[in-house]
C-alpha positions in Angstrom: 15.2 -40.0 1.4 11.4 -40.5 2.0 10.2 -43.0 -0.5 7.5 -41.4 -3.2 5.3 -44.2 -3.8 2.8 -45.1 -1.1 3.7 -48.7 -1.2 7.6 -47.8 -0.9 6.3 -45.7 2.6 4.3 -48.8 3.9 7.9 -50.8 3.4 9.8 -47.8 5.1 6.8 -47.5 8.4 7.7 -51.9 8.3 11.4 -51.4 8.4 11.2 -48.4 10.9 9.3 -50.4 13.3 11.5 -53.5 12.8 14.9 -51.4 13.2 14.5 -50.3 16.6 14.0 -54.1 17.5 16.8 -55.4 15.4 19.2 -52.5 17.6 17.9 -54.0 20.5 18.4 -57.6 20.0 22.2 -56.7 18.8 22.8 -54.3 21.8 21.5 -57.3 24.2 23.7 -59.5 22.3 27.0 -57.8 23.1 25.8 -57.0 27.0 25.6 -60.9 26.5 28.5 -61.2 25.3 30.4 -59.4 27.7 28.5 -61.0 30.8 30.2 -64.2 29.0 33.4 -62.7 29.3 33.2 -61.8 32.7 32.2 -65.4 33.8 34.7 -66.7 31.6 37.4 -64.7 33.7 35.8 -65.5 37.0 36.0 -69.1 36.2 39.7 -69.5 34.9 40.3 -68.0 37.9 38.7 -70.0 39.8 40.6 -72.3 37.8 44.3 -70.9 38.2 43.8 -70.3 41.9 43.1 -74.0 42.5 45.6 -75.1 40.2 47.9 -72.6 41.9 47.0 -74.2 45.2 48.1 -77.7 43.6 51.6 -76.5 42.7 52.0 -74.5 46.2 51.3 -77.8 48.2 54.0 -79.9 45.8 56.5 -77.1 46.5 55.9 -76.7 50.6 55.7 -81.0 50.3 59.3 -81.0 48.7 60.6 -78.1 51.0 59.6 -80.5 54.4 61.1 -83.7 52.5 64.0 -82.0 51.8 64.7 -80.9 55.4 63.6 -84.4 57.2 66.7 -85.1 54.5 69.1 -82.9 56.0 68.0 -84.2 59.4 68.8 -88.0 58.9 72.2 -88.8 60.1 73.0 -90.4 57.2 73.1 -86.9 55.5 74.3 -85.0 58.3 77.2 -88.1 58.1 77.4 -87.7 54.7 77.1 -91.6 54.5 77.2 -91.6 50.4 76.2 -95.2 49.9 73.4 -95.0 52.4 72.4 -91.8 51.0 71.9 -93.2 47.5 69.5 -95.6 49.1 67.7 -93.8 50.6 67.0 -91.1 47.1 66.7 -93.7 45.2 63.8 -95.1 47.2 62.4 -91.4 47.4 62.5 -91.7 44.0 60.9 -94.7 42.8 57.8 -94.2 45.1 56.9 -90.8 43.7 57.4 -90.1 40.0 57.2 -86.6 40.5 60.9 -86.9 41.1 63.5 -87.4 38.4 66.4 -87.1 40.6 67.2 -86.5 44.0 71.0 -84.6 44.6 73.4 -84.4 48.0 76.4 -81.8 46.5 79.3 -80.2 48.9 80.0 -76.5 48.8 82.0 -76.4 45.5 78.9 -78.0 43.8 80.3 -81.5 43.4 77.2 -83.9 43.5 78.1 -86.5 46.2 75.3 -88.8 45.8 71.9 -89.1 43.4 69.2 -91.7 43.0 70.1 -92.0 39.3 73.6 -93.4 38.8 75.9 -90.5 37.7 80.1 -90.1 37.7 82.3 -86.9 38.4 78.8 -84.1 38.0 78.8 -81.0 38.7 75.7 -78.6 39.6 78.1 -75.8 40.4 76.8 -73.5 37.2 73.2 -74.0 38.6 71.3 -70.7 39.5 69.3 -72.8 42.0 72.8 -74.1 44.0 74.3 -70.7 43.2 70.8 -69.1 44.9 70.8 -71.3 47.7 74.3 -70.9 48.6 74.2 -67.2 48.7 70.5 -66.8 50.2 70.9 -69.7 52.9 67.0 -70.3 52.0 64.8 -73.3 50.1 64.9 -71.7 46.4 63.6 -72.8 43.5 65.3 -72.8 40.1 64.4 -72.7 36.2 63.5 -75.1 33.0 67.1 -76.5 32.8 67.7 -80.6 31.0 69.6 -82.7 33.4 72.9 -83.4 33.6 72.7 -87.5 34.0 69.6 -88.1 32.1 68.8 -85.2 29.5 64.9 -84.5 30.4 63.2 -81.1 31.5 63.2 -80.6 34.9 62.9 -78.5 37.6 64.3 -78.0 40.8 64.0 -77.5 44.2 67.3 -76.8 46.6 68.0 -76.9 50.4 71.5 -75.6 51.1 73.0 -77.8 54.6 74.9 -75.9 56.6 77.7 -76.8 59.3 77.3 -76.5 62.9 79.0 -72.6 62.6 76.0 -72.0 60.3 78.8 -71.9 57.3 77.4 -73.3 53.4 78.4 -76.5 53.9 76.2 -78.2 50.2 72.5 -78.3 49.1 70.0 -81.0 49.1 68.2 -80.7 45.4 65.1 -82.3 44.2 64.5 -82.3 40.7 61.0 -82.2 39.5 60.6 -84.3 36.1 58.5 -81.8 34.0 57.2 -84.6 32.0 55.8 -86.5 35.1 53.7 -83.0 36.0 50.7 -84.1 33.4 49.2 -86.5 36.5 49.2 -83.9 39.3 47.0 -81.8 37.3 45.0 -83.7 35.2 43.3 -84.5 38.4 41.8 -80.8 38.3 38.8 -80.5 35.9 39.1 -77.8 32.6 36.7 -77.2 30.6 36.4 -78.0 26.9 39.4 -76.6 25.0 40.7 -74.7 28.2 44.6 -75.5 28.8 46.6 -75.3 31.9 50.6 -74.4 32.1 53.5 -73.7 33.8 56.0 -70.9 33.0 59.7 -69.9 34.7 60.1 -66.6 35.8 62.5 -66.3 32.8 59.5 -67.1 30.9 59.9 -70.0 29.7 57.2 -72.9 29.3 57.5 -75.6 31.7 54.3 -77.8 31.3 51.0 -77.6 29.5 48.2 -79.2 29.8 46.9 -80.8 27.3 50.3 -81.4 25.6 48.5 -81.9 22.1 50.4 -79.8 20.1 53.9 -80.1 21.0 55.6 -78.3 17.9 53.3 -74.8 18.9 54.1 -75.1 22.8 57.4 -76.7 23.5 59.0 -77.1 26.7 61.8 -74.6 27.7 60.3 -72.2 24.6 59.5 -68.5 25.9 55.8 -68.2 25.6 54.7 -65.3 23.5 55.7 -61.7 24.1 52.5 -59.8 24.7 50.9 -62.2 27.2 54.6 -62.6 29.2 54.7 -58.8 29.5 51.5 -59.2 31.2 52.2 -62.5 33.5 55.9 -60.6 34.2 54.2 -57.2 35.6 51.6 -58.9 38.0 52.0 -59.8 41.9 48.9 -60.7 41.6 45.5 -62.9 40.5 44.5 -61.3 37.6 42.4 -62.2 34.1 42.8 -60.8 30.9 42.9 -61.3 27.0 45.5 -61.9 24.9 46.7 -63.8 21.6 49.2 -67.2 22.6 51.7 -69.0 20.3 49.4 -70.5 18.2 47.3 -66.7 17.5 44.3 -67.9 19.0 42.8 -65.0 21.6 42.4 -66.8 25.0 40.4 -65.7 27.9 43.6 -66.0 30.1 44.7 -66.4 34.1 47.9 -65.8 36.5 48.4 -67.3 39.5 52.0 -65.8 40.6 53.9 -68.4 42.7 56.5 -67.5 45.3 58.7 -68.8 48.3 59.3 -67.0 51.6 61.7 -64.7 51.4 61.8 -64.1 47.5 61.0 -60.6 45.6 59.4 -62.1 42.5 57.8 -65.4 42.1 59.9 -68.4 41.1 57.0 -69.3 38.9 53.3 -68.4 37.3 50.6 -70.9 36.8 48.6 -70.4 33.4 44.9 -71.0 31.8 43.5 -69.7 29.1 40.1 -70.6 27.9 39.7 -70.0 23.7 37.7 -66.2 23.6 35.7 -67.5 20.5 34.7 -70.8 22.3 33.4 -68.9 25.1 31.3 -66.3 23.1 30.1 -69.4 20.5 26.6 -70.1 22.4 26.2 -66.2 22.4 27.3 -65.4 19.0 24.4 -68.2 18.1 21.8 -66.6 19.9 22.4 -63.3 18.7 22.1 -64.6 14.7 19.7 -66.5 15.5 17.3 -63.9 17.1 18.5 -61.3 14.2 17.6 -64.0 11.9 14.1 -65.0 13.2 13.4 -60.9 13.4 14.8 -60.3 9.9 12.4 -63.4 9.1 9.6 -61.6 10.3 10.8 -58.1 8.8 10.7 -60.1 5.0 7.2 -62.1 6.1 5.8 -58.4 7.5 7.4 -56.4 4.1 5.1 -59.2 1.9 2.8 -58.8 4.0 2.7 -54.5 3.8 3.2 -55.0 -0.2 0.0 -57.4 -0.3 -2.2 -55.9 1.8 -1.2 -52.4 0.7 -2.0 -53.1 -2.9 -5.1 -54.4 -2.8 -6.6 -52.1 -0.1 -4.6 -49.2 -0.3 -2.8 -48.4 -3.5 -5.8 -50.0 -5.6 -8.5 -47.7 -4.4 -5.8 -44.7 -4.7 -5.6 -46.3 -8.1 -9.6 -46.0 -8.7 -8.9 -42.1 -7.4 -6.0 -41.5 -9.5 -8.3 -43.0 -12.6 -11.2 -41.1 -12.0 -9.4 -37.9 -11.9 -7.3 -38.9 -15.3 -11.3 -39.4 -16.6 -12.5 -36.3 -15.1 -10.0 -34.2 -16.6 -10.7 -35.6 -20.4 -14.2 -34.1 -19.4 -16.1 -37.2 -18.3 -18.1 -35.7 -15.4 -20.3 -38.3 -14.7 -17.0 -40.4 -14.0 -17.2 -42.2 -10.3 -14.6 -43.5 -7.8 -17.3 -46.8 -7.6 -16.0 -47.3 -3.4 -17.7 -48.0 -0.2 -18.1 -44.9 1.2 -18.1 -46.9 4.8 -14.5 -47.7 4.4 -12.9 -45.7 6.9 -10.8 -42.7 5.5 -10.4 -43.8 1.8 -14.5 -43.9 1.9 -14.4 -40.4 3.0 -12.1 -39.1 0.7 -14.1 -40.9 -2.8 -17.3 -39.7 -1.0 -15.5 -36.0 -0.7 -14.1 -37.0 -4.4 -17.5 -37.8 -6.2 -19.4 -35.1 -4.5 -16.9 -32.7 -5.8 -17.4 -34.2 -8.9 -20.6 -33.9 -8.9 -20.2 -30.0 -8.2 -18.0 -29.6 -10.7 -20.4 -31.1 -13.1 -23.2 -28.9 -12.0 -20.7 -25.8 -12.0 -19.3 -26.5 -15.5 -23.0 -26.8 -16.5 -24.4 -23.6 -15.2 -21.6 -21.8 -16.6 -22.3 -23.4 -20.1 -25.8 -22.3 -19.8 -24.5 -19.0 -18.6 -22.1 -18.3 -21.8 -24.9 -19.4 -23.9 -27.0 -16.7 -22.5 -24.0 -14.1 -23.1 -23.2 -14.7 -26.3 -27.1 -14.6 -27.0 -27.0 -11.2 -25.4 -23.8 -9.8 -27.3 -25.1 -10.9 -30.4 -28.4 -8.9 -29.9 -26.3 -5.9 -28.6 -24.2 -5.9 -31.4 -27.1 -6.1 -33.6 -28.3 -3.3 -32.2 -25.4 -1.7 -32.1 -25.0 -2.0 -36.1 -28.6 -1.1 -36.3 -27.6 2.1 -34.5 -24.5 3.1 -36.3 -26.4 2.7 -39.8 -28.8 5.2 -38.2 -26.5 7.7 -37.5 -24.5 7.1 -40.8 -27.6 7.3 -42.2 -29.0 10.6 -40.6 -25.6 12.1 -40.6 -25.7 11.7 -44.7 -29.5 13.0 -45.0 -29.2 16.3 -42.2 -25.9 16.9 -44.6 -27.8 17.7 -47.5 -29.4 20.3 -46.5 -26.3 21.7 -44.7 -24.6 21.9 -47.8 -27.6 24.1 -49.6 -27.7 26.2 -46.3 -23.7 26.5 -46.7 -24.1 27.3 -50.1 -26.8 29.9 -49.5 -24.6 31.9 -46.4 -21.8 31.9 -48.9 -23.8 33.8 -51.4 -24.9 36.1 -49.2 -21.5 36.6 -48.2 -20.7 38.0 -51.9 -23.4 39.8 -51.5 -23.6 44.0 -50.9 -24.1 44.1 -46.7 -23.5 46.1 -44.2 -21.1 45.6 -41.5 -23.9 43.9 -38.8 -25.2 41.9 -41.2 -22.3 40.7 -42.5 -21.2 39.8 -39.3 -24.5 37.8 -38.5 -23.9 36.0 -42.1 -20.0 35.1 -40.6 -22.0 33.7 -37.3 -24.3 31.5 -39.2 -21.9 30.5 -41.4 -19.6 29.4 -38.7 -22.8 27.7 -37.0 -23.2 25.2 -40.2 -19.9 24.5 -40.6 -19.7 23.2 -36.9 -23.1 21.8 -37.5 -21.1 19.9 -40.4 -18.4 19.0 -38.1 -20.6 17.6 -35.6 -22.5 15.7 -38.6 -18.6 14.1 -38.9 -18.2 13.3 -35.4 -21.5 11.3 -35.5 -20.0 9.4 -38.5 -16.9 9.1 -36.5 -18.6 7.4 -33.6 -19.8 4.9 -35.9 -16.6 4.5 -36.9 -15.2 3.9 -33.5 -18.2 1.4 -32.8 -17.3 -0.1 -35.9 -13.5 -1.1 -35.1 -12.9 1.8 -38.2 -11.7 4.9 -36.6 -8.4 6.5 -37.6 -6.0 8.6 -35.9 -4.7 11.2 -38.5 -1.3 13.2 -38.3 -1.5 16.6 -39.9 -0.1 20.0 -39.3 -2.7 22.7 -37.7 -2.4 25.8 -35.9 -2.9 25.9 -31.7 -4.7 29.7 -32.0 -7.0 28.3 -34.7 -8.4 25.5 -32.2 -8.4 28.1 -29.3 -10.9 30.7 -31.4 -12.7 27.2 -32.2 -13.3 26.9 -28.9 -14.1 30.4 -28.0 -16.4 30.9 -31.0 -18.6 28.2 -31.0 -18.8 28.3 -27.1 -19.0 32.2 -25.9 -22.4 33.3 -26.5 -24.1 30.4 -24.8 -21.5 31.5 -21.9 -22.8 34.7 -22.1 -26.3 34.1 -22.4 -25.7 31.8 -18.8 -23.3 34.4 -17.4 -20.2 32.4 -17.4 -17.2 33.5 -18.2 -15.2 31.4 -21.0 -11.1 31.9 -21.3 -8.8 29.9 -23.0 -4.4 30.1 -21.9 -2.4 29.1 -24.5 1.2 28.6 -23.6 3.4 30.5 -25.1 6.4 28.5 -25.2 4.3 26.5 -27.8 5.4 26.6 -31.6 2.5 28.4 -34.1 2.2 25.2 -35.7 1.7 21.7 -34.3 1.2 18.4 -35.9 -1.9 16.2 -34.6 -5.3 14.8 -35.4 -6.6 18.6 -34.9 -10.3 17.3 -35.5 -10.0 14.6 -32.6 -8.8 17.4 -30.6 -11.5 19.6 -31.0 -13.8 17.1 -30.9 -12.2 15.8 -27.3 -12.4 20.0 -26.4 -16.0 20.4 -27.6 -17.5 17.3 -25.6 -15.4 18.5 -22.5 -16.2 22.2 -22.8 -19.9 21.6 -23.5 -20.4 19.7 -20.6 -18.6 22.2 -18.2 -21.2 25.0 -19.6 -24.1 22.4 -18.8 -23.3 21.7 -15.4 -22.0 25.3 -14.2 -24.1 27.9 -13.2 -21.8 30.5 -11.8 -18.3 31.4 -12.2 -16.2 30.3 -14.9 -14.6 28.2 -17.8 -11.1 27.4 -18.1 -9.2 26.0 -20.9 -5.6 25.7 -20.2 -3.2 24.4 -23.7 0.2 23.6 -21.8 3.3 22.2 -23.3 5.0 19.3 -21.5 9.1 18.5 -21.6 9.7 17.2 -24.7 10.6 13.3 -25.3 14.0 11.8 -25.9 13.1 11.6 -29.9 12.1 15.9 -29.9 8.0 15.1 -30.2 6.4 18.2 -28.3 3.8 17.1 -26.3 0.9 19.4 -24.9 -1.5 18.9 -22.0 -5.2 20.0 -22.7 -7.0 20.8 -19.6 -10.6 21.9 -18.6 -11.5 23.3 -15.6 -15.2 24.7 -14.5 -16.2 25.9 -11.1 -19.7 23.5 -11.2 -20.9 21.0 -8.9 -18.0 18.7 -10.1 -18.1 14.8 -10.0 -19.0 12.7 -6.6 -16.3 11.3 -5.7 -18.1 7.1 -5.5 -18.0 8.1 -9.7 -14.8 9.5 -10.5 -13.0 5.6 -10.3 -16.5 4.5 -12.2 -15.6 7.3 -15.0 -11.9 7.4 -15.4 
């Protein structure tokens, strides 16, 4: 989510330029790491395979010592005594050896450099091996018979001069006497070197510092003997040893001619954690000297964005909050030199100052208009006291007229003139009505007008209409009709004097502005409503000039 205040979005454009860094120093810190790890296999390699070459020379060595053996007459003779000189010499100039063994056929040791009575190597897999292979073998971790130690051992079967299995030559190799031989090769810090069977059991380690987690003639762990088991071959790879520390480890397979799988594997492992230490520093300490900077740059964006952005947004935000409490001479009070923020309070206080001149004329304007309303209404008043005023003094003599027309009606005339008195007397009462619309339009002015419901006949409005209207049609030659429809009831209920009044106005301006043809004054019902009022459409037509047509919207 976007942050909404302007100093939370100069935090977010800090950590947004500092993230892509940070992803970078931790993706170049595991390429890092995993060029360490590659060197770290290339090296205990490098390791195992000169190791390897170490325990391949002591095996070829003891394979040539054991056949100039079998070559000395003494041997061939079977000369015990002499033979136990001569192994026990063997054996005392090279402490690699622990024992040194002549046996017959049936496995019956005939003579030793250690001192031994009625021994047997008979259940050994190395004479069993090297009886039925006719081939130097090598054996497994086994404790000896004459002096319990871990050894080893090497075994040349002698055969007879018809090439029969005629006993073995053995040397056995005194595991504890191994440390020596390959302390001479250089490991690094916390590395460890080792020897394992092919049943899997541990022969030597190096160093021997922990003898209770890596005994001698214990099967290593599982996982990483599955691995050693299944290779022919140099190889590196990872894996968790006795004491569940990963190592960075290395196989060196060890064979002798003639054997399908090697009679031993030489071991290093280097501790995986050790070798990614100097890495794993250099990656917190980078991501700690940019997360450093990060904090130092997000003070930084804080400071600096408070006192020269968000404070002049601040004088902005102010003088609005002062403009809108009607202060219009209110000012932002910045440089308008200072870059975009100077623009906008420039663009700020000059709409200000528009608004202030707007707001002004408009006062001035109002003032003007209310001067003007009161003046028209004045007038207006003035006007409607006029009219209420004539209306009153033009009746008076209306009603003496009236009064005169109906005495002469009582009167003894003859049929013309009675009909002339009807004409006049129709001509003030309509005179009178016409006095009462004048009052009525200072009514309407006046907020005063009334709308009044009362029954009234439709036919006496139409003969209204046709009586006060048909000689002047005559006298201009138009002809005046008025349709009433007859679905209409006799009697309707209305304002019948707003009606004629509305019919007069539009009647007498359709004889004003027509100079041939006719007048038409159509009375049609509409369809009833919902609650059974009967409405009725009043309609005037005229076959004048008409209205153009830039008015029409002007007058309705």
């Amino acid at each position: 989510m976007v942050p909404r205040s302007l100093r939370g979005k100069l935090v977010a454009l800090v950590v947004a330029a500092v993230f892509p860094a940070l992803v970078i120093i931790f993706y170049s810190g595991f390429e890092r790491q995993n060029r360490e790890l590659e060197q770290a296999k290339s090296r205990v390699l490098h390791i195992v395979h000169g190791l390897g070459a170490v325990q391949e020379r002591l095996a070829a060595s003891v394979e040539q010592l054991l056949i100039a053996l079998a070559k000395t007459p003494m041997v061939r003779e079977r000369d015990l005594q002499a033979c136990t000189g001569l192994f026990r010499g063997l054996a005392e100039g090279n402490p690699f050896y622990h024992n040194v063994v002549l046996a017959d056929s049936d496995g019956t040791m005939l003579a030793a450099s250690l001192p031994f009575s009625g021994v047997s190597i008979a259940d050994r897999s190395h004479f069993q091996e090297a009886g039925q292979n006719l081939r130097f073998t090598a054996g497994e971790y086994v404790e000896a018979k004459i002096d319990p130690r871990p050894i080893f051992v090497f075994t040349l079967p002698l055969v007879d001069e018809h090439g029969d299995f005629d006993g073995v030559l053995a040397a056995a190799m005194d595991l504890q006497g191994f440390e020596p031989l390959f302390s001479r090769e250089h490991l690094p810090p916390g590395a460890f070197a080792g020897l394992v069977d092919r049943a899997g059991r541990r022969l030597f380690r190096i160093p021997a510092d922990n003898p209770e987690t890596f005994p001698l003639g214990v099967p290593i762990r599982g996982e990483v003997w599955d691995f050693v088991s299944g290779t022919t071959e140099e190889v590196a790879f990872i894996e968790r040893i006795s004491n569940e520390v990963t190592q960075i480890l290395a196989c060196h397979p060890l064979w002798l001619p003639g054997d399908e799988r090697p009679y031993m594997y030489m071991v290093v492992g280097i501790p995986k954690a050790q070798v990614l230490a100097e890495g794993k520093a250099l990656l917190v300490r980078d991501a700690g000297l940019l997360i450093l900077a990060a904090f130092l740059a997000l003070i930084t964006a804080w400071v600096m964005g408070t006192r020269t952005v968000v404070g002049r947004f601040r004088r902005l935000e102010k003088t609005a909050e002062a403009l809108s409490r009607g202060r219009l001479d209110a000012k932002t009070g910045l440089d308008y030199r200072d870059g975009e923020l100077g623009r906008l309070a420039e663009a700020f206080d000059r709409m200000a100052e528009q608004l202030g001149e707007n707001l002004a004329e408009e006062r001035r304007i109002k003032k003007e208009l209310m001067i003007e309303r009161d003046r028209a209404e004045m007038a207006n008043r003035s006007k409607s006291e006029f009219l209420a005023n004539m209306s009153h003094e033009i009746r008076t003599p209306l009603n003496g007229i009236m009064g005169m027309m109906q005495l002469l009606q009582m009167s003894a005339l003859d049929g013309q003139q009675k009909e002339f008195v009807g004409l006049a007397a129709d001509s003030v009462q309509r005179l009178n009505r016409l006095l009462s619309d004048i009052l009525d339009l200072s009514r309407v002015e006046a907020g005063k007008l009334d709308i009044h419901r009362a029954p009234f006949e439709i036919r006496t409005l139409e003969d209204s209409v046709l009586g006060l209207f048909t000689i002047t049609a005559q006298d201009k030659g138009l002809e005046l009709i008025c349709v009433t429809d007859p679905t209409l009831p006799r009697r309707l209920v209305g304002d019948e004097a707003r009606i004629r009044q509305v019919l007069f106005n539009l009647v007498g301006n359709a004889l004003k502005f027509t100079d041939t043809g006719r007048i038409s004054v159509e009375i049609t019902a509409l369809p009833e409503r919902p609650s059974g009022e009967i409405r009725v459409l009043f309609s005037v037509s005229d076959t004048g000039m008409g209205i153009p047509e830039d008015k029409i919207r002007d007058i309705f």
